[in-house]
Backbone bond lengths (Angstrom), bond angles and torsions (degrees), N, CA, C in turn:
res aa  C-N    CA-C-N  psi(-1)  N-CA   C-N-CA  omega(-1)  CA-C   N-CA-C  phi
1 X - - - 1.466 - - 1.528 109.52 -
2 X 1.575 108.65 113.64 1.571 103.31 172.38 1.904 124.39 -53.36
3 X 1.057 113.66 162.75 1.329 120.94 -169.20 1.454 102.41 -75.81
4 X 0.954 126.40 -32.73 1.320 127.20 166.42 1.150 127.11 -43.66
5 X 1.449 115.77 -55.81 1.182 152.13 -177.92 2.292 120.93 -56.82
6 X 1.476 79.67 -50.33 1.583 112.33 154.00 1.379 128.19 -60.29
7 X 1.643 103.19 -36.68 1.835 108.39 174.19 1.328 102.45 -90.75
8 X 1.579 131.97 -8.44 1.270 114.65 171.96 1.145 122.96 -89.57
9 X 1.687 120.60 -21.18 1.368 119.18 177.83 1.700 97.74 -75.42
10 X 1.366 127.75 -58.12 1.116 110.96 168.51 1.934 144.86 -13.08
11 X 1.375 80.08 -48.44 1.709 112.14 168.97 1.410 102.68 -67.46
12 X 1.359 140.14 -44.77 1.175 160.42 -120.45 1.538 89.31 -119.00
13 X 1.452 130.03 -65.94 1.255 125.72 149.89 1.583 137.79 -15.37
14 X 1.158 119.64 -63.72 1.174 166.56 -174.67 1.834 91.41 -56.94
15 X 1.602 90.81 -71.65 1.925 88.83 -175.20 1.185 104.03 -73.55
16 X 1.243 155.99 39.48 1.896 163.71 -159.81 1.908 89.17 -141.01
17 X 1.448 100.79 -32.41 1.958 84.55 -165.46 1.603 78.10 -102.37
18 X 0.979 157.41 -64.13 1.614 142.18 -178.55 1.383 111.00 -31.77
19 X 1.242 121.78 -43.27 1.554 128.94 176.45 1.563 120.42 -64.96
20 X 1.308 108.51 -44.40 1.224 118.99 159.64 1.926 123.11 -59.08
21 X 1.213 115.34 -49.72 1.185 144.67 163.19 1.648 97.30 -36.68
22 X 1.357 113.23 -77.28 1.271 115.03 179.26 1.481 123.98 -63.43
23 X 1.354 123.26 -31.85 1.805 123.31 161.01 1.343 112.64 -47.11
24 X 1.456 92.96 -51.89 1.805 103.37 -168.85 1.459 104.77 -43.21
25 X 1.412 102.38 -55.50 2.138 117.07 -178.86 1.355 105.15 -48.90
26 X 1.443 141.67 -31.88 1.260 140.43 -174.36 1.691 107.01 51.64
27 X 1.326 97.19 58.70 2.092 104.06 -171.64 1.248 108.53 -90.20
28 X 1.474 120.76 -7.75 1.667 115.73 150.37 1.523 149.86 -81.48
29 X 1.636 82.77 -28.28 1.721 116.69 153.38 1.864 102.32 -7.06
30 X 1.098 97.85 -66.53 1.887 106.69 -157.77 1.280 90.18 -99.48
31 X 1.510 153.74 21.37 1.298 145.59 -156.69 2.000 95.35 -119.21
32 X 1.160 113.01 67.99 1.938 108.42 -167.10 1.879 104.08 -52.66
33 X 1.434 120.58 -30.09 1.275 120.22 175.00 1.474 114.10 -60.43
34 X 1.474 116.37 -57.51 1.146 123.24 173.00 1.940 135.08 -57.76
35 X 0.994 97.96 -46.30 1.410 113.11 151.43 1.590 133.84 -46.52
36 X 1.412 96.71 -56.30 2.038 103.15 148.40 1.612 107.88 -32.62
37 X 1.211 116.84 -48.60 1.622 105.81 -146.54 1.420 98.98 -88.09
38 X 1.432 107.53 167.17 1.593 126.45 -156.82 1.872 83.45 -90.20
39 X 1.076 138.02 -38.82 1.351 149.20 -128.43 1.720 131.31 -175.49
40 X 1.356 100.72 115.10 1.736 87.42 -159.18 1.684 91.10 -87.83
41 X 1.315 147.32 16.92 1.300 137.25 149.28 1.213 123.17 -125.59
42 X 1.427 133.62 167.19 1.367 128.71 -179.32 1.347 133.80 -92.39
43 X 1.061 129.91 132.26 1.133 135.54 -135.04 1.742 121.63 -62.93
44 X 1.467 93.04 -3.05 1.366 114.61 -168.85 1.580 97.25 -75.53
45 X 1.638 104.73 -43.73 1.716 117.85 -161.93 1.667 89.73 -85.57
46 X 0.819 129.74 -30.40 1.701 127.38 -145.70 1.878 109.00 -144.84
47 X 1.287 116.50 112.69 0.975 135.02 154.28 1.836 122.92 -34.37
48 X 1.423 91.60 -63.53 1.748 110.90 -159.69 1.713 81.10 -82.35
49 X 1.562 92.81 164.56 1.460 121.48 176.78 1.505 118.77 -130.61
50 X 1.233 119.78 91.95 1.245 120.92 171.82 1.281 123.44 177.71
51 X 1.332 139.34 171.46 1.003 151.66 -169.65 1.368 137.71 -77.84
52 X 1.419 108.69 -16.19 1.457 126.17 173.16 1.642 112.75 -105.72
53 X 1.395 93.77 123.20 1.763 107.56 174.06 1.362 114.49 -19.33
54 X 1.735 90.54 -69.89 1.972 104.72 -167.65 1.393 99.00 -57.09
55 X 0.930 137.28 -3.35 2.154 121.02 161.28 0.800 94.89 -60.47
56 X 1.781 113.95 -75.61 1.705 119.35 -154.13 1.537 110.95 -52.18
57 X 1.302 112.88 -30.10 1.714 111.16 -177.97 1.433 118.88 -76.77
58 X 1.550 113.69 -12.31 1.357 127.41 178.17 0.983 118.12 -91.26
59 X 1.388 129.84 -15.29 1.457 145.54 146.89 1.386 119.23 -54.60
60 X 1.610 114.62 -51.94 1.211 115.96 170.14 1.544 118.93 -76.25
61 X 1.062 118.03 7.09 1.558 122.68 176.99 1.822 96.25 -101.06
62 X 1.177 116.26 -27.61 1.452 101.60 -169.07 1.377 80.31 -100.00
63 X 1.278 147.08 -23.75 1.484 133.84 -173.34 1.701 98.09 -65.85
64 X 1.226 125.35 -65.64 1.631 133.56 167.82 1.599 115.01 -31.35
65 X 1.226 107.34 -42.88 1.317 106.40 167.42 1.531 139.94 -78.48
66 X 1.512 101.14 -13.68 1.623 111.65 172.90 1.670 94.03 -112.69
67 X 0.784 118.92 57.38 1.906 125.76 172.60 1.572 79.26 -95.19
68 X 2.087 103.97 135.36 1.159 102.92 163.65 0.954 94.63 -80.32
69 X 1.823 101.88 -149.78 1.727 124.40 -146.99 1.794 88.26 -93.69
70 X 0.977 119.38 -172.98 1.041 131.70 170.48 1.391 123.01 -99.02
71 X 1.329 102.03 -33.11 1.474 99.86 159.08 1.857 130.21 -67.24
72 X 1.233 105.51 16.13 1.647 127.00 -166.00 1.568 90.49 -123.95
73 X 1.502 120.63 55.76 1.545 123.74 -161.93 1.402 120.12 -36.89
74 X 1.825 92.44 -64.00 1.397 101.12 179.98 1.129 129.47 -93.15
75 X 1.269 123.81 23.49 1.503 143.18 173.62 1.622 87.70 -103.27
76 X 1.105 116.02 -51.85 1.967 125.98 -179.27 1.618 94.87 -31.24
77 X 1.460 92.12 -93.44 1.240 123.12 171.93 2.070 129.67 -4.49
78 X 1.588 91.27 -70.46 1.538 115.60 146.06 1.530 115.21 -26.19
79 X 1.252 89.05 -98.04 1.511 94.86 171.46 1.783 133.39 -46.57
80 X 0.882 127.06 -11.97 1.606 136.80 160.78 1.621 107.70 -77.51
81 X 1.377 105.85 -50.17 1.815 87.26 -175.81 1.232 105.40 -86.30
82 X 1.437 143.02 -7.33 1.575 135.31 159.27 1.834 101.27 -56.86
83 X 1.094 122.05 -44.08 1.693 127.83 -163.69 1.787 100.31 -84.47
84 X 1.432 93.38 -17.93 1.499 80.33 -176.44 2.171 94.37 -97.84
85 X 1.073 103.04 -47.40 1.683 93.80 175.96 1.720 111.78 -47.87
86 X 1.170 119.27 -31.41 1.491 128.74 175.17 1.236 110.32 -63.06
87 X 1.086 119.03 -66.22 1.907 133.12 169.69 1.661 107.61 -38.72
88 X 1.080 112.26 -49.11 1.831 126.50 178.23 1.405 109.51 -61.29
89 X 1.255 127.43 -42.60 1.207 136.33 -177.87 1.698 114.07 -81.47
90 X 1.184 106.00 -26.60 1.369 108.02 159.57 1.488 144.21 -52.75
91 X 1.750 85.50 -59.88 1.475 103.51 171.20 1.517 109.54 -64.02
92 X 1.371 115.58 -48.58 1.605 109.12 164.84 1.207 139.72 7.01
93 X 2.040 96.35 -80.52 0.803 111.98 -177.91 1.549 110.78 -67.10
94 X 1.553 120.48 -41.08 1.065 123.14 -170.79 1.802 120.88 -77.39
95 X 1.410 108.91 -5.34 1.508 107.81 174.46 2.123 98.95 -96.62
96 X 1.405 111.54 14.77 1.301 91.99 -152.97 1.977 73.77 -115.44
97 X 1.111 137.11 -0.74 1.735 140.64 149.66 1.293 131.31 -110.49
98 X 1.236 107.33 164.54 1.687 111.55 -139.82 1.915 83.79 -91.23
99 X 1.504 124.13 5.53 1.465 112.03 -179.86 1.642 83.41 -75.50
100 X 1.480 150.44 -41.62 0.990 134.21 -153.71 1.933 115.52 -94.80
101 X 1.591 107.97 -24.12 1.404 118.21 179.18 1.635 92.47 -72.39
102 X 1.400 136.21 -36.55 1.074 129.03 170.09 1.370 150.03 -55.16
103 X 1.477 99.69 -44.97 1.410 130.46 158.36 1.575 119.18 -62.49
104 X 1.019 129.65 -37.97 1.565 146.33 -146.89 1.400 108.87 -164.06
105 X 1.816 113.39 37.20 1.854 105.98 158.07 1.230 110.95 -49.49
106 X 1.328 130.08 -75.17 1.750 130.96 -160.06 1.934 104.59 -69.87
107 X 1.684 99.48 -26.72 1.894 84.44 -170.16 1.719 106.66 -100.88
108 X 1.547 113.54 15.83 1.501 106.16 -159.22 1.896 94.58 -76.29
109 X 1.189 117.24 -41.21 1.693 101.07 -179.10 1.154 125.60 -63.75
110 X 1.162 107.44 -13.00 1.937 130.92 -164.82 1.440 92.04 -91.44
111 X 1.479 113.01 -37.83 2.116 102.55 -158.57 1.430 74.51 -101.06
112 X 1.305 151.42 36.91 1.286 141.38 162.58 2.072 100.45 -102.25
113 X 1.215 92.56 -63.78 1.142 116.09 -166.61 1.480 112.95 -66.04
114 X 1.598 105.02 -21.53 1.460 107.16 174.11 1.858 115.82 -69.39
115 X 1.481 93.60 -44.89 1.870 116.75 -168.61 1.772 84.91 -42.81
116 X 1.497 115.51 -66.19 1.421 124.73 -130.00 1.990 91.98 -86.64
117 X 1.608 119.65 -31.65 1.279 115.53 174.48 1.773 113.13 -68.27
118 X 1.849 121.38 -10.59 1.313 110.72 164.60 1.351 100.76 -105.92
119 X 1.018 152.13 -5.33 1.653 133.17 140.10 0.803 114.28 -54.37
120 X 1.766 145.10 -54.29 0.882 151.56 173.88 1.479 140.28 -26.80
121 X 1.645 92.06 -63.47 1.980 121.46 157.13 1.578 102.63 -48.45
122 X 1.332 123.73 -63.47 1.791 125.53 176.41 1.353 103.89 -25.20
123 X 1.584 94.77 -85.81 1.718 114.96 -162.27 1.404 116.27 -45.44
124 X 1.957 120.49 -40.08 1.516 126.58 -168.30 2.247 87.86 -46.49
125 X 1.660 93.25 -59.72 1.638 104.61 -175.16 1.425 115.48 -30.58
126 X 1.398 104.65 -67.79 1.289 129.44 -170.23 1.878 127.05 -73.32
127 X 1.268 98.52 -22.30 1.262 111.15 -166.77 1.623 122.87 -99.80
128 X 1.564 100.43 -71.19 1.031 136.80 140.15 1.330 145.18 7.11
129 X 1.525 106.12 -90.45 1.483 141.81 148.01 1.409 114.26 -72.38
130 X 1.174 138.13 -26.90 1.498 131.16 163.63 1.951 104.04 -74.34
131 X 1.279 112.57 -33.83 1.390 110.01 -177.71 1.699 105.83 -66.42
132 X 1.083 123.59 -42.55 1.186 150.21 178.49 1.831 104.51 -41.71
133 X 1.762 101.40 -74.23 1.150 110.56 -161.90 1.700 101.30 -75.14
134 X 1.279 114.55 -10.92 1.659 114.17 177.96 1.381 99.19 -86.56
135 X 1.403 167.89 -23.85 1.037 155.30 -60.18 1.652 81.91 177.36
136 X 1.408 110.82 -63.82 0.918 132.06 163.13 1.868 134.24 -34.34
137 X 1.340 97.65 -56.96 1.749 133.43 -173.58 1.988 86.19 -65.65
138 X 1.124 99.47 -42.95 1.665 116.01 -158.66 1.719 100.80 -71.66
139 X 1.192 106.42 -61.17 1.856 114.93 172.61 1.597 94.65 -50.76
140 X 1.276 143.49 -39.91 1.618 134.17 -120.66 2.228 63.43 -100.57
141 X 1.136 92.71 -54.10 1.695 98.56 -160.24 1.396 108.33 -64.58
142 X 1.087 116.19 -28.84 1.949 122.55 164.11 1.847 118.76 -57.41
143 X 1.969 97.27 -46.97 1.380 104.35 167.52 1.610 120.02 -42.19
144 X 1.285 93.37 -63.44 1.530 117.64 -158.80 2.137 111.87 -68.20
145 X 1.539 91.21 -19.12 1.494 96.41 162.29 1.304 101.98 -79.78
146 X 1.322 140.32 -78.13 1.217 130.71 170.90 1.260 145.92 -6.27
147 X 1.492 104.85 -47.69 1.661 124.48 164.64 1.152 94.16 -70.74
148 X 1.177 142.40 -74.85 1.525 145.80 -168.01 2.000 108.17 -41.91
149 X 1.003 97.25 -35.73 1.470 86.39 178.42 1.481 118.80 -86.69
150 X 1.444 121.17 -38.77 1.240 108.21 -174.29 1.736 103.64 -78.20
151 X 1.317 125.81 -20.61 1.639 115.46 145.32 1.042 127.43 -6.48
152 X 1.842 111.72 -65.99 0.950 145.60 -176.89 1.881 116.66 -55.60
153 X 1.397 99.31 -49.72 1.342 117.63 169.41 1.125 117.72 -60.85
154 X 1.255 127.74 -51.88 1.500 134.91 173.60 1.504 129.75 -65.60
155 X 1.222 126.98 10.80 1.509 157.91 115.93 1.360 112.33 -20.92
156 X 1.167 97.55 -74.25 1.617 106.83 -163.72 1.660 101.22 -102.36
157 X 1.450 124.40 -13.50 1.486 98.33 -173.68 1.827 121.80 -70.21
158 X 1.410 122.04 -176.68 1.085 125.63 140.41 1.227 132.76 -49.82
159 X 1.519 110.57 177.13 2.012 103.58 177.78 1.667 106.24 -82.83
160 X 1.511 116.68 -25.71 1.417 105.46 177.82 1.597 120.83 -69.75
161 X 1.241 93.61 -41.52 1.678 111.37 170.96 0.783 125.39 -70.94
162 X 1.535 143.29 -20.82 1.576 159.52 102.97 1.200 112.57 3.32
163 X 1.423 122.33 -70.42 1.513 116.78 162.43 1.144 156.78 -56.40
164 X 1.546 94.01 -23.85 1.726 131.88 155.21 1.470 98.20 -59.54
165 X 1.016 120.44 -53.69 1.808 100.73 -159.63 1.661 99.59 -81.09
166 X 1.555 93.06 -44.31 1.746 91.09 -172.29 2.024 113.81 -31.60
167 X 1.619 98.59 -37.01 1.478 103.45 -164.58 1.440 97.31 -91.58
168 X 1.387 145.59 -21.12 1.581 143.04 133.92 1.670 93.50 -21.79
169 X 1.234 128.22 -94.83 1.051 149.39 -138.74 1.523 108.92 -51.02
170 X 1.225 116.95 -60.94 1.329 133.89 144.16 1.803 112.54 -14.65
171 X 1.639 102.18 -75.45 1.508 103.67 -179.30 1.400 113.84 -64.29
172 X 1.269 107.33 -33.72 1.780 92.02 169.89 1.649 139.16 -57.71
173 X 1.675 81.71 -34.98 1.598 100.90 151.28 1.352 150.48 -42.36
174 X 1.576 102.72 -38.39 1.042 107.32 164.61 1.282 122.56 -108.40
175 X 1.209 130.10 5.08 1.848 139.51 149.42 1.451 89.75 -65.89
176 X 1.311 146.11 -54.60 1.497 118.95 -158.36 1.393 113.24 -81.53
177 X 2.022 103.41 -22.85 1.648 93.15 171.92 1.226 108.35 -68.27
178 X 1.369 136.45 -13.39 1.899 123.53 -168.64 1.415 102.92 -96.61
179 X 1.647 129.84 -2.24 1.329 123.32 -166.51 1.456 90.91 -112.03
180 X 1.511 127.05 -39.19 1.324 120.69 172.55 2.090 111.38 -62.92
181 X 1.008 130.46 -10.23 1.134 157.22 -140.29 1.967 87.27 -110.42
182 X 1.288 98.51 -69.45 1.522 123.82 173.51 1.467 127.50 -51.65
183 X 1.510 109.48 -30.49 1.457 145.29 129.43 1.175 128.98 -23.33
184 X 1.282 117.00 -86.91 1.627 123.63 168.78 1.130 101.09 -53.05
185 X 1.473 131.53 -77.50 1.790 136.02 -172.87 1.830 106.85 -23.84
186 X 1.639 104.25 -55.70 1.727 97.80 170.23 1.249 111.73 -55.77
187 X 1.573 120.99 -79.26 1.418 125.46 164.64 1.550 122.26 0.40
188 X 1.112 115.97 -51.14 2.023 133.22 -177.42 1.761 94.87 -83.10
189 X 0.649 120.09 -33.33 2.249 120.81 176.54 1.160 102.54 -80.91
190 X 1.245 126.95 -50.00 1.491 125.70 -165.27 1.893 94.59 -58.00
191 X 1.471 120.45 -64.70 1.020 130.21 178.61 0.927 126.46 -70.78
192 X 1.527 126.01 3.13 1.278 125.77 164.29 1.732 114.50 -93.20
193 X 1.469 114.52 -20.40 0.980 153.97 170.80 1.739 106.34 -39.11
194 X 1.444 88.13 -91.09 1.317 112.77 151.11 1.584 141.59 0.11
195 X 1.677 74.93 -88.97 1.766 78.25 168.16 1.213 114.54 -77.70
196 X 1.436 133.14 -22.77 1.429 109.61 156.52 1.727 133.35 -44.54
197 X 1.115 109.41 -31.89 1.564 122.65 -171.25 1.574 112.01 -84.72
198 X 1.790 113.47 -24.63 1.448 123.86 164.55 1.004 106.23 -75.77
199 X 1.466 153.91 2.52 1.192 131.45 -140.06 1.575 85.32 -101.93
């Protein structure tokens, strides 16, 4: 398990005793709007339905725990900014009552800023640089239709038009050597990335 990975369940910990902290206070008790509702988040962010913190955090504990592999990038990937929009919505609620201005006057911007800088470190890896190197894969595969077609053209053209493509063909050539180029360079971050976060 990368170290990263380790400071987020930690973090992840951490928002389970604030959640608790805040049930214990019963700060919806007197809230008649809130109490109406089936669900204090939307259904988009949140699975569970109910009114007490420690659900929503128990969701995100079994969400943390079914994180695929990392080698499952964009399934990886996926799944980190759902846990991190979940995590955000938490603190929310919990920086928006005085159980949390109480607990955490001097550390509440700091335990804000901490949650979202180890989601953060993940996703740059995961997110990021996989958007990058797909983005990438996608131009290399746009090139390579391109070359392939005026191929195609040069079959049937004339000798002037023949030479026209030949020098297309050429330039396409060397856009796909600088994007395959662009390729490896991601490829070498991703894994440099990496092994920083195993270490």
């Amino acid at each position: 398990m990368s170290q990263a990975i380790v400071k987020l369940q930690q973090q992840i910990e951490q928002l389970a005793q604030h959640a608790h902290q805040f049930d214990k206070a019963k700060w919806f008790d007197k809230n008649r709007y809130i109490q109406a509702q089936p669900s204090l988040f939307a259904h988009s962010v949140f699975a569970t339905k109910s009114l007490k913190l420690c659900d929503y955090v128990d969701e995100i504990k079994e969400a943390f725990a079914r994180l695929p592999s990392p080698e499952k990038r964009h399934a990886y990937a996926f799944a980190l900014e759902k846990l991190s929009t979940q995590i955000e919505a938490v603190i929310k609620v919990l920086k928006s009552t005085p159980v949390w201005a109480k607990e955490n006057t001097f550390a509440k911007p700091k335990k804000t800023k901490v949650y979202r800088q180890a989601v953060k470190k993940i996703m740059q890896s995961s997110h990021e640089l996989y958007q990058e190197l797909s983005q990438n894969h996608e131009f290399e595969r746009r090139l390579q239709e391109m070359i392939d077609l005026r191929k195609q053209q040069l079959s049937s053209a004339s000798t002037s038009e023949a030479s026209k493509i030949n020098q297309e063909i050429l330039a396409l050539h060397a856009r796909l050597g600088r994007c395959r180029k662009a390729i490896t360079a991601t490829e070498d971050k991703i894994q440099q990335v990496e092994k920083q976060q195993n270490r």
